[in-house]
N, C-alpha and C positions, 0 to 999 in steps of 0.2 A: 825633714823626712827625705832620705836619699830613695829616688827612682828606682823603680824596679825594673830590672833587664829582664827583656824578654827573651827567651831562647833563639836561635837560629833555627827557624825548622829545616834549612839546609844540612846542619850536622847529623838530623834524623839520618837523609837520604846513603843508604850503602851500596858502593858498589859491586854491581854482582854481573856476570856476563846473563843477556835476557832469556838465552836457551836455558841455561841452566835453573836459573827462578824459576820460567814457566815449570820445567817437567818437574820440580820439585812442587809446585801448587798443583798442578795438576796432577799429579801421586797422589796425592794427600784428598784431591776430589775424588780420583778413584777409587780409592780404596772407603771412602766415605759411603761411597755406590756401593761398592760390592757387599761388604759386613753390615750396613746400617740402613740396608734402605731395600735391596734388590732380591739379594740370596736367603732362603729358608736356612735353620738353623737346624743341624742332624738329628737332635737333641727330641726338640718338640715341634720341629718343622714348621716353623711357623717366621714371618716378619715381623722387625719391629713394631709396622704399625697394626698387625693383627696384633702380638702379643699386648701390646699398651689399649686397645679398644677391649679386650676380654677381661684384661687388668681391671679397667674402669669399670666398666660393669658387674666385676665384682665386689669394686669396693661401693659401689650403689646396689650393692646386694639383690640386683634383677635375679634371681635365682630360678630354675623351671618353676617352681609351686609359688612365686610370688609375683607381685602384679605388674604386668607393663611400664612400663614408662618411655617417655617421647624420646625418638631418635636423636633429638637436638640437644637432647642432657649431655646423651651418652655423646654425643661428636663434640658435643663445647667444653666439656671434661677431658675428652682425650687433647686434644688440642692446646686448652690451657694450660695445663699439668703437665703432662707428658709428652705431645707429637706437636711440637710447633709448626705445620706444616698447612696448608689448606686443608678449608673444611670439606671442599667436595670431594677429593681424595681422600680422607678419613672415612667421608660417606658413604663413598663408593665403593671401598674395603671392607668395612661393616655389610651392606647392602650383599655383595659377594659370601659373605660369610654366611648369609639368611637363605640364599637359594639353593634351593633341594636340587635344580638343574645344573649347580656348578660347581656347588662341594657333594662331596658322596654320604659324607658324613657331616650334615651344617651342624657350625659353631652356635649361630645365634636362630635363634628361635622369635620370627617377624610377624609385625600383625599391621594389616594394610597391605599398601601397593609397594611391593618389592620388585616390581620389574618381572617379567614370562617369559618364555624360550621363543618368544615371537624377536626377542630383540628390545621389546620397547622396554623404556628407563622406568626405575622404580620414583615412586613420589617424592616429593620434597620434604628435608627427613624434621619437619614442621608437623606433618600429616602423619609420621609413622611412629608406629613401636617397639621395644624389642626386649628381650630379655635371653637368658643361657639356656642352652639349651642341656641334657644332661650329659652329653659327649663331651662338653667342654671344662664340666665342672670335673671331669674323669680326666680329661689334660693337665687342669689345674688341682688336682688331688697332692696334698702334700706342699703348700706351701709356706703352711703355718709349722712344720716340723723340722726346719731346720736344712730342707736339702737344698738350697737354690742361694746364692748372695742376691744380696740386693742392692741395687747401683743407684746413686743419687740420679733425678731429672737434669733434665737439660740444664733449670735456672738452681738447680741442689736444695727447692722447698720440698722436694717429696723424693719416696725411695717406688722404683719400680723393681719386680725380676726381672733377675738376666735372662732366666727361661723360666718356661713352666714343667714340672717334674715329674706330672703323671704319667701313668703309663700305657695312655692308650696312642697307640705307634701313630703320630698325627702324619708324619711325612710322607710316608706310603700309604694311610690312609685314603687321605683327601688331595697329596702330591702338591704341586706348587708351580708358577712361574712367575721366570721375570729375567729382563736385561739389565746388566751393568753394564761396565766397561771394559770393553774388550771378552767380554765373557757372558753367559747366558743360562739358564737353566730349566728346563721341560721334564716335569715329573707328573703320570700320569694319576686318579689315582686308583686304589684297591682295595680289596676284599680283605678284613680287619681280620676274619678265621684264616686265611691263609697266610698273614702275614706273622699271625702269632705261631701256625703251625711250622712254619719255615725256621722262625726262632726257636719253638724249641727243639726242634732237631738239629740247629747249629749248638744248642747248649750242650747236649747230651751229646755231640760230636764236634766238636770244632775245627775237625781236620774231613767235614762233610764234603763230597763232591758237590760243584754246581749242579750237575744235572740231577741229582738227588733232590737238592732244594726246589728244582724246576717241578719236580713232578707232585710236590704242596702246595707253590705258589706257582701259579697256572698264567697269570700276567694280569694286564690291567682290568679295574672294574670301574664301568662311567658310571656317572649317576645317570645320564640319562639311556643307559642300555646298550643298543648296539651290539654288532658283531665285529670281532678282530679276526680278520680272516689270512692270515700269513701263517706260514709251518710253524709248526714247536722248533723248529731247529731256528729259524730268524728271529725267535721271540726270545730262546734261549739265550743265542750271540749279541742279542740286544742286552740283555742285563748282565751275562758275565762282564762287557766291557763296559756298562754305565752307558751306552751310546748306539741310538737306532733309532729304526722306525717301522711302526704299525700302517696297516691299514684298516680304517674303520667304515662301518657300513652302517647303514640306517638295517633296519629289521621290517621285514613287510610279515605284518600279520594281521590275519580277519578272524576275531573272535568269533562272529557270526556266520563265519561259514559253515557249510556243514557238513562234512568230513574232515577230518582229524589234518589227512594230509593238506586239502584247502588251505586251513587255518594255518598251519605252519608256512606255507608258501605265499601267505596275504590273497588268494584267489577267493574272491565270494561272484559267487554264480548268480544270473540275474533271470535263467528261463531262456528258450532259444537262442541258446549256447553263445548269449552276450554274457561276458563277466567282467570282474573291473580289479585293480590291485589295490592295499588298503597296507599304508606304511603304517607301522604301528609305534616307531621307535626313530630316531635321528642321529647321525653321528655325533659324540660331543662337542660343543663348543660352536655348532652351527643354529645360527638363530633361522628359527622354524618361518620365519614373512620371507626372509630372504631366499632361501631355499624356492620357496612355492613360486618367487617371481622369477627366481633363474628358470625354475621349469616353464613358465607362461611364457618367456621371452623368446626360448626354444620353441615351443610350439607357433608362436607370432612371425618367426622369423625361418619356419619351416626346417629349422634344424632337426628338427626330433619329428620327421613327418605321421611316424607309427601310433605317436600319443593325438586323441580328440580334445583331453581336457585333464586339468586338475581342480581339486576342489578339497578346502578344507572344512572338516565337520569335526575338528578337534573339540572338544570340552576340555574336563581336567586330563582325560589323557589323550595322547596326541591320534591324528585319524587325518590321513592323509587319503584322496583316494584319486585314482588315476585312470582314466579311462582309454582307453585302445582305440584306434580308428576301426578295426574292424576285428571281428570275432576270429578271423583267422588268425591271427598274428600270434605269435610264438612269445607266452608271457615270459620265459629265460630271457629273450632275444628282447625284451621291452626292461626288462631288469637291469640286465648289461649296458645295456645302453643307457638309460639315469648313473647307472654307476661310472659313467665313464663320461660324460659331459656335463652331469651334477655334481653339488657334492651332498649327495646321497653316500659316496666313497670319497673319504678324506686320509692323507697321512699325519699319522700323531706322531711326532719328532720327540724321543726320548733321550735326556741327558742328566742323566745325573750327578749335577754340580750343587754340593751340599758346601755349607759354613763347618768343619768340623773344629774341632779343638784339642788336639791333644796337649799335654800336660807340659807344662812350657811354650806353648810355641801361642800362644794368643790363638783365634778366630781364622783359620786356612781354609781359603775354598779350594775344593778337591772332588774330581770326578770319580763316584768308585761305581763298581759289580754288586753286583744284590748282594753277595756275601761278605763283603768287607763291610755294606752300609750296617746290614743285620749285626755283624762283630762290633762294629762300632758304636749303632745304638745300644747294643745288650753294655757292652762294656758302663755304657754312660747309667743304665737304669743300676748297675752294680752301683757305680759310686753315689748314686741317690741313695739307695737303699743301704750303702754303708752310713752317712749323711744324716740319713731317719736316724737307724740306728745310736748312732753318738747323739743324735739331738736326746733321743730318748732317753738315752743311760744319765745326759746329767740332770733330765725334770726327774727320773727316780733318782738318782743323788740327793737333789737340792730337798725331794719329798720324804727321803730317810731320813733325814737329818731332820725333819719338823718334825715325826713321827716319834723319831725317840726322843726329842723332848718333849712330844706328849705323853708319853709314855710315863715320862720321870715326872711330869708336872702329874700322871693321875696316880702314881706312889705318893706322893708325898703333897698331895690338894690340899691338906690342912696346913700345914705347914708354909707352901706358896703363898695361901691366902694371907697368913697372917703377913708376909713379910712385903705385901703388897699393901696391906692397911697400917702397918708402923712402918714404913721405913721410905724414907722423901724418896731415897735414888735406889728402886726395888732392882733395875734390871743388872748392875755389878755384884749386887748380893746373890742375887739368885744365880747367878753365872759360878760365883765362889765358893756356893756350899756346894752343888748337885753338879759343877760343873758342864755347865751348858755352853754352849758358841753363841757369839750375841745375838744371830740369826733365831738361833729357837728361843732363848729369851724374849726375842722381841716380837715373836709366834705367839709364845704363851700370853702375853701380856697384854700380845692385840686381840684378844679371845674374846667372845661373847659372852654375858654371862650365862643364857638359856643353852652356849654348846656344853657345859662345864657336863652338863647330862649325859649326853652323847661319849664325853670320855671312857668308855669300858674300857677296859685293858684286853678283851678277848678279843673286841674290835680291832683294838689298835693294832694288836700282835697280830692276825690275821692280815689286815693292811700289809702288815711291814714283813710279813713271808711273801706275800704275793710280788711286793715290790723285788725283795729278795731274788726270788723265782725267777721273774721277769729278768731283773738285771743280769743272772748267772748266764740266760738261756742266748741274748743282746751278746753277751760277750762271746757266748760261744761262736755266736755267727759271725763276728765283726773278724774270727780267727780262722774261724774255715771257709775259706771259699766254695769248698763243695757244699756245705748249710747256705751259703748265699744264692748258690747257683738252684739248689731245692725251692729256696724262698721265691726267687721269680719265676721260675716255673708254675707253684703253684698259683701266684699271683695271675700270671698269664692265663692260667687256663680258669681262674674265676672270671677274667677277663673276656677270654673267648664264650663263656655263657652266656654271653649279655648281647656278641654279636655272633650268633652260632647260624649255621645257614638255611634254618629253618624259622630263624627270627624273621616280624617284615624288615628293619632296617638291616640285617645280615646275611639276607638271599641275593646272591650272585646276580646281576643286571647284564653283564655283558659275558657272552659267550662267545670262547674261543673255541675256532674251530675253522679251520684252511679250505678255503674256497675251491672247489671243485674247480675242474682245468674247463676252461670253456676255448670256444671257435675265437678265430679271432676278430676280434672287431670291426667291423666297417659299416661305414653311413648306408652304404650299397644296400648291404644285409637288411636297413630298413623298411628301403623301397615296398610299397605293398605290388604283385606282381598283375597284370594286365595289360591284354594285347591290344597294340598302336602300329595306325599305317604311319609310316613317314614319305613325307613330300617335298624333294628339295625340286627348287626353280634353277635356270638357267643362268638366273640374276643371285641367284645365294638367296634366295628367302626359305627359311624351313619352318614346316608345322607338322603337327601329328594330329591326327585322326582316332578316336576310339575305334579299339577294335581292328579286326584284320579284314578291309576293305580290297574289290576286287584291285587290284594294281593295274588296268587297263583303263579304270574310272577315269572320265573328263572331270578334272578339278580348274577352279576357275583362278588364273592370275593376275597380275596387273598386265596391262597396256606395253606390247611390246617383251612380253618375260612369258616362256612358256616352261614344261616339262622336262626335267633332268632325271632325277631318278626318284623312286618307288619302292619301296620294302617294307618287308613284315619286320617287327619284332614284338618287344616285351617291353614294359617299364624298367627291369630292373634291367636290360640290355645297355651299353656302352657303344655309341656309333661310331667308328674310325673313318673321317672326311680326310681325303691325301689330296694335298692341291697340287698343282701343277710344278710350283717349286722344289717339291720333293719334300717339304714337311705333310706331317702327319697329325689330325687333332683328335680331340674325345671330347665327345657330345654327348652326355645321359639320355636316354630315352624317354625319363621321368621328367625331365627339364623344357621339353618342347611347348614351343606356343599351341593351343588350341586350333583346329581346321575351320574353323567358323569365319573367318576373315582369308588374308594372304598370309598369314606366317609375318613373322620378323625377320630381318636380314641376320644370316648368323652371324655375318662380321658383328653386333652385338656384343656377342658370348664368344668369341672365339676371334683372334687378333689375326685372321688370314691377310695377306697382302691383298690390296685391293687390285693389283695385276694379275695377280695367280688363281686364274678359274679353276672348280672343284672337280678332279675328273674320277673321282670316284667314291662313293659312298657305302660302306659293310656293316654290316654287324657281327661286331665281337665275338668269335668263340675260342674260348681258350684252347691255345694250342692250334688252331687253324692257320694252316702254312697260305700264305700269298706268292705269287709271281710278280715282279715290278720291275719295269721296263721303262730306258727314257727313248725318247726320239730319235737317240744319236746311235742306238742298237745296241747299248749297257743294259746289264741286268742281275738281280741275283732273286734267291727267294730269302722272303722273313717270317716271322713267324708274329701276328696278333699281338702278342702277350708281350714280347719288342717295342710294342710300336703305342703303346699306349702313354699320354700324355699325362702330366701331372698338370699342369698349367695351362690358362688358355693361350700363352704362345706356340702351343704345340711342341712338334719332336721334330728335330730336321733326321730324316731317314735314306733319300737320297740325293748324293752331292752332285749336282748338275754345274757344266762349265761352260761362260757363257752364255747361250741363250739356249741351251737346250732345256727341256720341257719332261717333266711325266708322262708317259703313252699310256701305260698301262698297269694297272693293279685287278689280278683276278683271281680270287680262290684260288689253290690247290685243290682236288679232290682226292681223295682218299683211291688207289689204287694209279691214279696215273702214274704213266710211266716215260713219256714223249713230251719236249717243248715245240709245236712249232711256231716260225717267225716269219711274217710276209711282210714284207717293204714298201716302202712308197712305188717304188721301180718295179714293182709285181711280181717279185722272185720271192717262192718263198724255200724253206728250209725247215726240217726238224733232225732234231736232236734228242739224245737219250737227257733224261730227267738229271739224272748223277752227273751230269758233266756241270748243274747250274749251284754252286755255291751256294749255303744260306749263313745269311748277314743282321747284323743288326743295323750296319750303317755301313755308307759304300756308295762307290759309284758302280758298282759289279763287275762282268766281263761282259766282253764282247759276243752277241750272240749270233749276229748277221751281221756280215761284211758288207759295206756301199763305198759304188764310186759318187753316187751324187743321190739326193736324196737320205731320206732316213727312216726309222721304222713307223708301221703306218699298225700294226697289230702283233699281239701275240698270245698265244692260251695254251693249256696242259691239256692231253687226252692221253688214252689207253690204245696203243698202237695197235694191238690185235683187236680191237673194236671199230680201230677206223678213226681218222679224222671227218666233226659233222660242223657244217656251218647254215647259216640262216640263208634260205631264200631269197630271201625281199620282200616288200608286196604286205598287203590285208592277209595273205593266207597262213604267215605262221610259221609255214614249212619249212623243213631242215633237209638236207643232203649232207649224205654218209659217204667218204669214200674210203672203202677196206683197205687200199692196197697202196699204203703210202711209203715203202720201201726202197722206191728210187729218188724220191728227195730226201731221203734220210742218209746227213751226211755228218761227220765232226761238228760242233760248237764252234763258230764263226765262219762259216763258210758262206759263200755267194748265195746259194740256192740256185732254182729254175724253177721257170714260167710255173704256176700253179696246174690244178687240174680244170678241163673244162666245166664250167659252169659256174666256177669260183665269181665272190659277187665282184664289182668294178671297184668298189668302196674298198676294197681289201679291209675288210674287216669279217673276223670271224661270227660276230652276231656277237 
């Protein structure tokens, strides 16, 4: 016995360059992704492995009106047979298909723990059960007639559809998503009366304007409700291009309120004019635990200072309720704000990227506009409905042709009989005299004997008009398209009875409708408001005080750090600290340490150099003009609203060279009209107001000329009222002098000696 040679598995190996192999397998996975795994199909909007899990279940005939059976039938069925793929993926799909919060229209109809809008997972599908629900067996309507191929399975023991052929619009129905590769698809879904009323106003018009279609189909419908608050006009341009996005809103409403308006705005009133808001509804696709912990986190974390509490007292339907810190607060202003750092407001990304198929070209995924998808499903439910049609003309064929040879076998029963009791081989004879096809001979002969009764001839002939009928009426429509286009119409609008918007599963859930223009948003705006002294140290320690406290009060500090500055303001005020370097910061008024101790150093909260002491402390008023002055006798004015910081590095606002210093930052008041400037060298000088530049940044001009020294003060008054300056002393007192006209000179000029009585400090108070 000669040896057998074994091959070279070397001769297997082909040379191929490695790019090229790779992008060729990897095509072939892509595309594996897109058609057979990721993308809905136009058709019946559905995925492989939805479609092969509905399949399955109804060849275990779970039907609505018949009895349960275990999840793990249905997933070890789909799996073995059809989706070779994991089972907790199968299960997961199924599981999705059962929840009323994530399809609008469920496919399966589940019994057990299926997973809540809290987020948590439905049970282990050991524990659960399911069966169709009647929406699905309306997808699957018309499968046994002929309209659909059927493609062998994976291992080719069993045949699945390619689709399913009914005509309840699943894609826009219940919508779909999923990634492939390189490509994605976000469909939201909707209202099944408007989707058919869109359709057939495209039948009856096919050259229909989009925004005619817009004004039927109004845009998406969540199952779990919600508002879509964007114009018609962005809802519009989102579906003529297949491509956009929604915003969605949770719905605050209070059954229990008690006025109509309450209730629509979620307000239920609780008696001395505490009331609280009550979410009645959540955006799609937001799991309701997560939600309620974003809001706690914010409140924990002092983001959301306006809210006291959340609290969920959901049952089966949802009940959100949120309490206010205080009865004042502006519930718009507590609205907007969830909407804007929760997501209470979500964007729903709209793409419509469908599997279509037109006729030659295999499986193409294609982004379309409401109107080409509606042209393209109506086209597809034509070629079902032609599909029926032919299936049916040849069961009335195959059924004529039995009929008239009943017919002939009930002429001539005596005759049949006998030639069936003599004669070995009856069904060639009977074929030869009466001429039958061996089909109906072999009808007749499979016959019962108790039908041979049944044979009347009026029957039969009634039968075979009615087939007759039938078949004339099949042909006519399979010729005219206008009969075909009649036929889904009416089809459709039996259709739309079942989901009409006065049905519970066909009442509209989510309302469109464009959110009123609001303020614009800011954390500021939350602030609840309330008057605070503020108390900065000499050493930079700041605190606030409740309440507006006399500013002359002895407050106690550390060892060594006494009184710097003292002012009134408000919680929702912004303090502008300008340190000596020439930047400038912002400090909230809401953010201060409590007065019960020393304050905190604001170096803290605010990144000041630790050389650059604080020479001046304000509070914000928009629009209020400052005077700022360095050392070196530069200066210009700026305005507040300039000078306020984003960060706690502050704003550098004037540029100092050297070793020059900030002198001075003081109000403008409203009618001045004079700067004056006195010097270290005790000269002073004023000047008209218009000569001082206003800046946002700058080293400014020169206001007072020195030979040596530099400026020691400067402030704005009203020259016909006089320059007034401080005293001295316990007493308070001010000196007014009218007549300042002879040192009023040009904008950098020397000056001269001041007036008698002027303090030694040259400083104006």
């Amino acid at each position: 016995m000669a040896d057998v040679i074994e091959p070279d598995p070397f001769d297997a190996i082909v040379d191929a360059p490695f790019d090229s192999a790779l992008s060729e397998r990897y095509l072939v996975y892509a595309l594996s992704t897109i058609t057979a795994r990721s993308l809905p199909d136009l058709r019946d909007g559905l995925k492989p492995v939805h479609r092969r899990l509905l399949w399955a279940m109804r060849q275990l005939k779970l039907n609505p009106n018949d009895a349960f059976k275990k999840s793990a039938r249905v997933v070890g069925d789909v799996i073995g047979k059809y989706h070779p793929h994991g089972d907790q993926s199968v299960y997961d799909a199924m599981v999705r298909l059962a929840q009323d919060f994530s399809l609008r229209y469920p496919l399966v109809e589940g019994q057990g723990n299926f997973g809540n809008i809290d987020g948590d997972n439905a049970a282990a599908y050991r524990y659960t059960e399911a069966r169709l629900t009647r929406t699905a067996l309306r997808l699957m309507e018309g499968l046994d007639e002929g309209t659909t191929d059927f493609i062998p399975t994976y291992n080719g023991e069993e045949e699945e559809p390619e689709i399913f052929p009914g005509l309840f619009p699943n894609l826009l129905a219940n919508g779909a998503s999923g990634i492939a590769v390189g490509m994605a698809t976000n469909i939201p879904s909707h209202n099944v009366a408007e989707v058919i009323d869109a359709t057939l106003e495209l039948i009856d018009n096919p050259h229909v304007e989009h925004a005619r279609l817009m004004e039927l189909f109004h845009g998406p419908d969540f199952a779990t409700g919600g508002l879509v608050v964007d114009s018609a006009a962005a809802i519009s341009a989102a579906y003529e291009t297949g491509r956009g996005s929604f915003r969605v809103r949770g719905r605050f409403h209070a059954p229990e309120a008690g006025s109509e308006a309450d209730r629509e705005a979620g307000i239920e009133r609780l008696g001395g004019g505490q009331w609280q808001l009550v979410v009645g509804e959540i955006p799609y696709q937001v799991q309701k635990g997560k939600l309620i912990e974003e809001i706690a986190q914010l409140i924990a974390d002092k983001k959301l200072p306006i809210l006291e509490d959340v609290r969920d007292e959901s049952d089966e339907n949802i009940r959100l309720v949120l309490v206010p810190r205080s009865r004042n607060i502006d519930p718009e202003l507590l609205k907007e704000s969830l909407y804007k750092l929760t997501d209470l407001e979500v964007r729903f990304g709209l793409n419509l990227n469908v599997l279509d198929s037109p006729p030659g070209q295999g499986r193409t995924p294609m982004v379309m506009g409401l109107k080409e998808l509606l042209t393209h499903w109506t086209a597809s439910q034509v070629d079902i409905l032609q599909r029926r049609s032919r299936h049916r003309l040849d069961q009335i064929a195959r059924r004529l042709e039995l009929v008239e040879g009943y017919i002939v076998a009930f002429l001539n029963l005596d005759r049949i009989i006998a030639i069936i009791r003599t004669e070995d081989e009856p069904r060639p004879v009977m074929m030869a005299e009466f001429g039958l096809t061996e089909r109906q001979a072999e009808a007749i002969l499979n016959m019962r004997l108790r039908s041979l009764r049944k044979l009347e001839e009026m029957e039969l002939r009634q039968e075979r008009d009615a087939l007759l009928k039938e078949q004339d009426e099949l042909n006519k429509l399979l010729e005219s398209p206008a009969r075909q286009r009649t036929r889904l119409k009416r089809d459709l609008a039996n259709l739309r009875r079942e989901y009409a918007e006065d049905t519970p599963l066909g009442r509209r859930r989510t309302t469109i409708a464009e959110a009123a223009p609001t303020a614009t948003f800011s954390m500021d705006a939350m602030i609840e408001k309330a008057p605070v002294t503020v108390i900065l140290s000499q050493r930079g320690w700041i605190r606030g005080a409740t309440g507006h406290l006399p500013l002359d009060q002895e407050w106690k500090f550390k060892e060594g750090d006494g009184p710097a500055f003292a002012l009134h303001a408000q919680t929702t005020d912004k303090l502008l600290l300008a340190a000596a370097d020439g930047r400038f910061y912002t400090l909230g008024a809401d953010k201060l340490p409590g007065a019960r101790g020393f304050g905190e150093p604001v170096r803290n909260t605010l990144d000041i150099d630790a050389e650059a002491g604080i020479v001046a402390a304000i509070v914000h008023k928009p629009g209020q003009r400052l005077l700022l002055a360095a050392d070196t006798g530069r200066g210009f004015a700026a305005t507040t609203d300039e000078l306020l910081a984003e960060t706690r590095k502050g704003r550098q606002v004037v540029n100092l060279k050297d070793k020059a210093r900030l002198a001075v930052v003081r109000p403008i008041a409203p009618g001045h009209d004079h700067v004056a400037v006195v010097g270290d060298n005790r000269k002073l000088v004023v000047f008209n107001l218009e000569e001082l530049p206003e800046l946002s940044r700058g080293q400014g001009v020169t206001l007072q000329r020195y030979r040596d020294g530099g400026l020691a003060d400067a402030v704005t008054f009203t020259l016909a009222e006089g320059l007034s300056w401080a005293m001295g002393g316990e007493s308070g007192r001010t000196r007014t002098e009218p007549e300042m006209w002879q040192w009023k000179v040009a904008r950098g000029g020397a000056g001269r000696m001041p007036p008698q009585g002027f303090p030694r400090n040259n400083r104006f108070g």
